[in-house]
N, C-alpha and C positions, 0 to 999 in steps of 0.2 A: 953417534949420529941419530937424532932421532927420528923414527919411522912409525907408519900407522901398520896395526896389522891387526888379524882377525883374534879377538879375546874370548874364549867361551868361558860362559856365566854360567855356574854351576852352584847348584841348590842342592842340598841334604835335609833327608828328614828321617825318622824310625816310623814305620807300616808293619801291617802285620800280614800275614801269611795266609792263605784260606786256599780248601778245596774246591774247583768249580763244580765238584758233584759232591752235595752232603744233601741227602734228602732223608728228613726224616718218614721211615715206614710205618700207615697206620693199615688197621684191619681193612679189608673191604665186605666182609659178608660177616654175620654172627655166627658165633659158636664158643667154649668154653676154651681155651688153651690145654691141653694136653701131652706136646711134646715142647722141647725147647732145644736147638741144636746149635746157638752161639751165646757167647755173653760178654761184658764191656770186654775191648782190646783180640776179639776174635778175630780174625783176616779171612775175609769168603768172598769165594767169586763168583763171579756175575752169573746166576741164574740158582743159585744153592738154597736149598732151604734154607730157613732161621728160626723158622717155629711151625707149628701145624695148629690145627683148629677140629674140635670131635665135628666128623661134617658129614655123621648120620641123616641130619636133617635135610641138607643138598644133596647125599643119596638119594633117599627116595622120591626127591620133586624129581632127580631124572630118573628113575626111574617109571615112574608114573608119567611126565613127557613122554620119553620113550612108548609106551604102551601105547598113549594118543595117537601117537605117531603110526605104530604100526598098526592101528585098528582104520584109521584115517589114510593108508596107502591100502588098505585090503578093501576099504568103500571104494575108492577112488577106482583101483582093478575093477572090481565087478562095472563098476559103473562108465568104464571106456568100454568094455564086453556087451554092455548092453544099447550102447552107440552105435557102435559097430553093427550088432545085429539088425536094430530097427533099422541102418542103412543098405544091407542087404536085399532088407523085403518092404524100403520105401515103397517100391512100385505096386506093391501086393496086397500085405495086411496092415502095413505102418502108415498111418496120414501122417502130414508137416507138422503138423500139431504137435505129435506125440515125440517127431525125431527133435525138434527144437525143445520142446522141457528136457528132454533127456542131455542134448546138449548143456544146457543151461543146468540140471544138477549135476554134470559132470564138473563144468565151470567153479561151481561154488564147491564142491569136494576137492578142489584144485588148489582154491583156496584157504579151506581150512587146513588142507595141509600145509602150507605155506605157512600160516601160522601157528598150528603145531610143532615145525620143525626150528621157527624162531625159539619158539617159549625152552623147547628143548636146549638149542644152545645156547640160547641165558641158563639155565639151570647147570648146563656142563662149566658155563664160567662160572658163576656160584662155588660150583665143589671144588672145581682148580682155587677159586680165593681162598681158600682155606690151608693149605700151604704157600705160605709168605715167605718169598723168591726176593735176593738182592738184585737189585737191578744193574749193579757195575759190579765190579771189581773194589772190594773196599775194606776197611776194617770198623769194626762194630765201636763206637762210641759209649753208646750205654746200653742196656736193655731198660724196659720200662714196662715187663709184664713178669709174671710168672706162674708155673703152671696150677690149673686151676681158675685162673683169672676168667670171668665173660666179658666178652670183647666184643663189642659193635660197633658197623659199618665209620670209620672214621678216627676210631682209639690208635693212640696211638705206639707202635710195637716197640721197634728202634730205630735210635740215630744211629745213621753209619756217617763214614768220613770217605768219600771215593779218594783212589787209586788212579785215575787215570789223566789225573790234570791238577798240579796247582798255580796259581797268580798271586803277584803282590798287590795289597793296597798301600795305594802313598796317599798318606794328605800332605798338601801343597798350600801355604798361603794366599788367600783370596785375590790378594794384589798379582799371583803371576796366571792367572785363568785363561786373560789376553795371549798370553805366550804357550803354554801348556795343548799340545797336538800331539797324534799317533806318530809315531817312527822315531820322537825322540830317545837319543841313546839313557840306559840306565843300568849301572853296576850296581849289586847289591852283593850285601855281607848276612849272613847271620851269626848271630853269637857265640851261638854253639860251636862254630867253625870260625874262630878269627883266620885272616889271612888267605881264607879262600874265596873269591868273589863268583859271580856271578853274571855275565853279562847279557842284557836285554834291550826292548825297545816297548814302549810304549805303547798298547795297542787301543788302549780305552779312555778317556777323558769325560767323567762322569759329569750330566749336565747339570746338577743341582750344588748348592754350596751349601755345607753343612750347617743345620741349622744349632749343635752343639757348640763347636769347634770351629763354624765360620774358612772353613778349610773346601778345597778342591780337591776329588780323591781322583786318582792316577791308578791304572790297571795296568799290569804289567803279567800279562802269561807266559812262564816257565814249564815246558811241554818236557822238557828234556830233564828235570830235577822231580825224582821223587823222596827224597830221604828228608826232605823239610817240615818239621811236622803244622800242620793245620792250627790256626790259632797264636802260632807261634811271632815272636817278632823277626825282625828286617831292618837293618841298616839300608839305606839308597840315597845314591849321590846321582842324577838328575844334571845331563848336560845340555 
């Protein structure tokens, strides 16, 4: 007997696999390389060294801050001591004159400290950039210095590959754009592993259509798969 019933339309394509954390690490301060504590395929976690930088140089700007610092907090002391006093003997030997400039250089000593104590920690961040920290959990991609190297603000250290997230890209045929929404179901395979699949949902529907490949790319994040490597390809069947 023939009967109408609900059919799902099911599209397949091969995507590839990407980390949603790969950032490549560049220097932020100058200095020459010196130590190096990872290299391609290294696994370090989120906050470990991965190189060092000779950062004599951002020593002594803080220390020299510092010093500012504590010369500009011993002006400032003396100079609330001697507020305080002209306001003891306002009535006596101190005119308003002399208690209001004193006010007013205590103000500006207030000041300069205040900006003493910025310039100091910018120069404590300085000497921190100089050990380059990963910022997840990751495995090192490649290195791209070595020691010896000089290195300024912007060079770049290493690629890593994060740990802590990966998603599928799908391109889709321009023609199904109109159809293509988050929540749609999506099984995926990868090669390495016939016969085990994967199942997800759609969470991202990229707005642009490729301008290579005239394709629609589909996000698909997999929070719970980390053994897939980055880069890698993706079978996906798309209901």
């Amino acid at each position: 007997v023939a009967a109408r019933q609900r059919v799902d339309a099911v599209e397949t394509t091969v995507g590839r696999v990407e980390a949603t954390a790969a950032p490549a690490l560049a220097a932020e301060t100058s200095g020459r390389v010196v130590r190096l504590h990872v290299d391609g395929g290294s696994v370090v976690r989120k906050g470990q060294v991965l190189a060092e930088l000779d950062g004599e140089s951002q020593r002594l700007s803080v220390a020299s801050a510092r010093a500012g610092v504590e010369r500009l907090e011993a002006l400032l002391a003396n100079q609330q001591r001697t507020v305080k006093r002209y306001q003891e003997l306002r009535s006596k030997a101190v005119s308003e004159s002399m208690l209001e400039e004193a006010i007013a250089q205590e103000s500006a000593r207030q000041a300069e400290l205040n900006d003493a104590r910025a310039r100091l920690a910018e120069a404590e961040y300085r000497l921190d950039r100089t050990r380059i920290k990963s910022p997840v959990d990751a495995i090192v991609e490649r290195r791209l210095i070595s020691v010896g190297d000089f290195v300024s603000p912007g060079t770049p250290i290493v690629t890593i590959v994060g740990r802590e997230g990966i998603r599928a890209v799908l391109p889709f045929p321009e023609r199904l754009s109109g159809q293509l929404r988050p929540g749609l179901d999506v099984t995926l395979e990868q090669p390495a592993r016939p016969g085990e699949s994967v199942t997800g949902t759609v969470t991202e529907v990229r707005p642009m259509v490729g301008t290579n490949n005239r394709a629609v790319e589909v996000l698909v994040d997999l929070p719970g798969v980390s053994d897939w490597p980055a880069g890698g390809s993706v079978t996906a069947r798309l209901v």
